[in-house]
N, C-alpha and C positions, 0 to 999 in steps of 0.2 A: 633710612637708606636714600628717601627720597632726598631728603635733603641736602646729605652729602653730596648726592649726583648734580644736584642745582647747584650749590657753590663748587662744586670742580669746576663744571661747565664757564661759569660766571667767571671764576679765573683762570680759565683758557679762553674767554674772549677779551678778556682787558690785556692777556699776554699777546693776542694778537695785533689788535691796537694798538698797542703802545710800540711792540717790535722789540723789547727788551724786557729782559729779567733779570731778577739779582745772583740768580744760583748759575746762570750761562755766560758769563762779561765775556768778553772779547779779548782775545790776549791783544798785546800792542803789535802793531805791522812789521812784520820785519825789514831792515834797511836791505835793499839785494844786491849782491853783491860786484854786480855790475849792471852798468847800463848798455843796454842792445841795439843798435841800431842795424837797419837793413844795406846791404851795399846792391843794386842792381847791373846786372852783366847781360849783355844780350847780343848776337849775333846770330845770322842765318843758320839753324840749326841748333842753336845754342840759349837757354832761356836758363840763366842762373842768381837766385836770389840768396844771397851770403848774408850771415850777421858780422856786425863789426863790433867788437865788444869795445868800454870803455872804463879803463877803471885808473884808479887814481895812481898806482904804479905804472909809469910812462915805459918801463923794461918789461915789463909783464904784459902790459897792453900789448905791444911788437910782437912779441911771441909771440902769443894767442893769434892774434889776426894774421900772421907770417903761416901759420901751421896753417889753419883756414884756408887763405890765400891759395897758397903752394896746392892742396890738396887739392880743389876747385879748379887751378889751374893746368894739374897734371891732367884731370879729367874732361878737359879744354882740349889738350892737346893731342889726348889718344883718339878724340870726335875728328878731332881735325883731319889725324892721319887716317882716321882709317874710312873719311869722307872723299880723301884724296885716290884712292883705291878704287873709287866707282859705288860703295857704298852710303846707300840716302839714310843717314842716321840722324834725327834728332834727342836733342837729351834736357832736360830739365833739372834743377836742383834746387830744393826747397828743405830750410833748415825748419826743425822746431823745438820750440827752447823747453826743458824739460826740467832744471832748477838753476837755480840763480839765488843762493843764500848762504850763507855761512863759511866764505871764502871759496866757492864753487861754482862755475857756471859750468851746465852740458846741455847738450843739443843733442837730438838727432838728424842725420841727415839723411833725405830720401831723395835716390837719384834715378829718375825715370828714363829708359833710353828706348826709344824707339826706330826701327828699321820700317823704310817704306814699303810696302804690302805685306808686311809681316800681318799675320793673325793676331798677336798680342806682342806687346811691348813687354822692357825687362824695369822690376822696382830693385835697387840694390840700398840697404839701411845700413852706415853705418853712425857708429856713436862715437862722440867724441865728450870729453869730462877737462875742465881746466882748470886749477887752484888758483885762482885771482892775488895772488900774494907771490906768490914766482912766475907765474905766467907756464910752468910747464904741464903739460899733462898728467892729470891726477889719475891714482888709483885708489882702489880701495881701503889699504892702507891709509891714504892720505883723508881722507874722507871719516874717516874713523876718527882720527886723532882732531881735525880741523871738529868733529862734534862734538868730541870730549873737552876740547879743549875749551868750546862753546857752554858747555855744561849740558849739551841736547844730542844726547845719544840715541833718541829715537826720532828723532828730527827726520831723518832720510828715508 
């Protein structure tokens, strides 16, 4: 028994060393399916950090960053008005990307709004899911089929 215990041991420290085994390889990286970049927005009251997606469909690209856009900017607009009112509101928005593989990028979005002397400020999440190959909003359905079609149904 002893000795069994010595060579397990022995080959869990040259496993650590080395940093590699033959029974656990790495599967290869996968390509993502878009590239992310950050777009910054900012005025008096207003602190918005958007992604700008980038994929090799230039019609799908538009989409995607148009829905974004627009969305970012209605919530622009409703600060504005309702700053105009006498109301001291600032708001923040900060995306985070949550997958980016197999014809799919989604974010969530967390939009922080704060009121001056308020006690606490309001957090609103929503999600947003896109198919990088049409550029419109995916669902579940979509997502299904894009992994089957992948061969990697448990992928998500």
């Amino acid at each position: 028994m002893k000795r069994f215990r010595k060579s397990f041991l022995w080959m869990m420290v040259l496993v650590l060393l080395t940093g590699t085994t033959a029974w656990a390889a790495e599967k290869p990286a996968e390509k993502p399916a878009a590239q992310i970049e950050e777009a910054c927005y900012t005025e008096p009251g207003i602190d918005y950090r958007t992604p700008v997606v980038i994929v090799e469909d230039a019609a799908a690209m538009e989409a995607i960053n148009n829905t974004i856009q627009m969305d970012a900017g209605k919530v622009a607009s409703e600060l504005r008005k309702d700053n105009l009112t006498g109301a001291n509101i600032t708001s923040t928005i900060r995306y985070e990307m949550k997958c980016n593989r197999l014809g799919i990028v989604s974010f969530t979005e967390a939009r922080y709004r704060y009121a001056a002397h308020a006690a606490n400020g309001t957090t609103y999440v929503k999600a947003y899911m896109f198919n990088t190959l049409t550029g419109q909003q995916a669902t579940l359905a979509d997502v299904q089929a894009l992994a089957k079609a992948a061969g990697a149904e448990k992928a998500y």
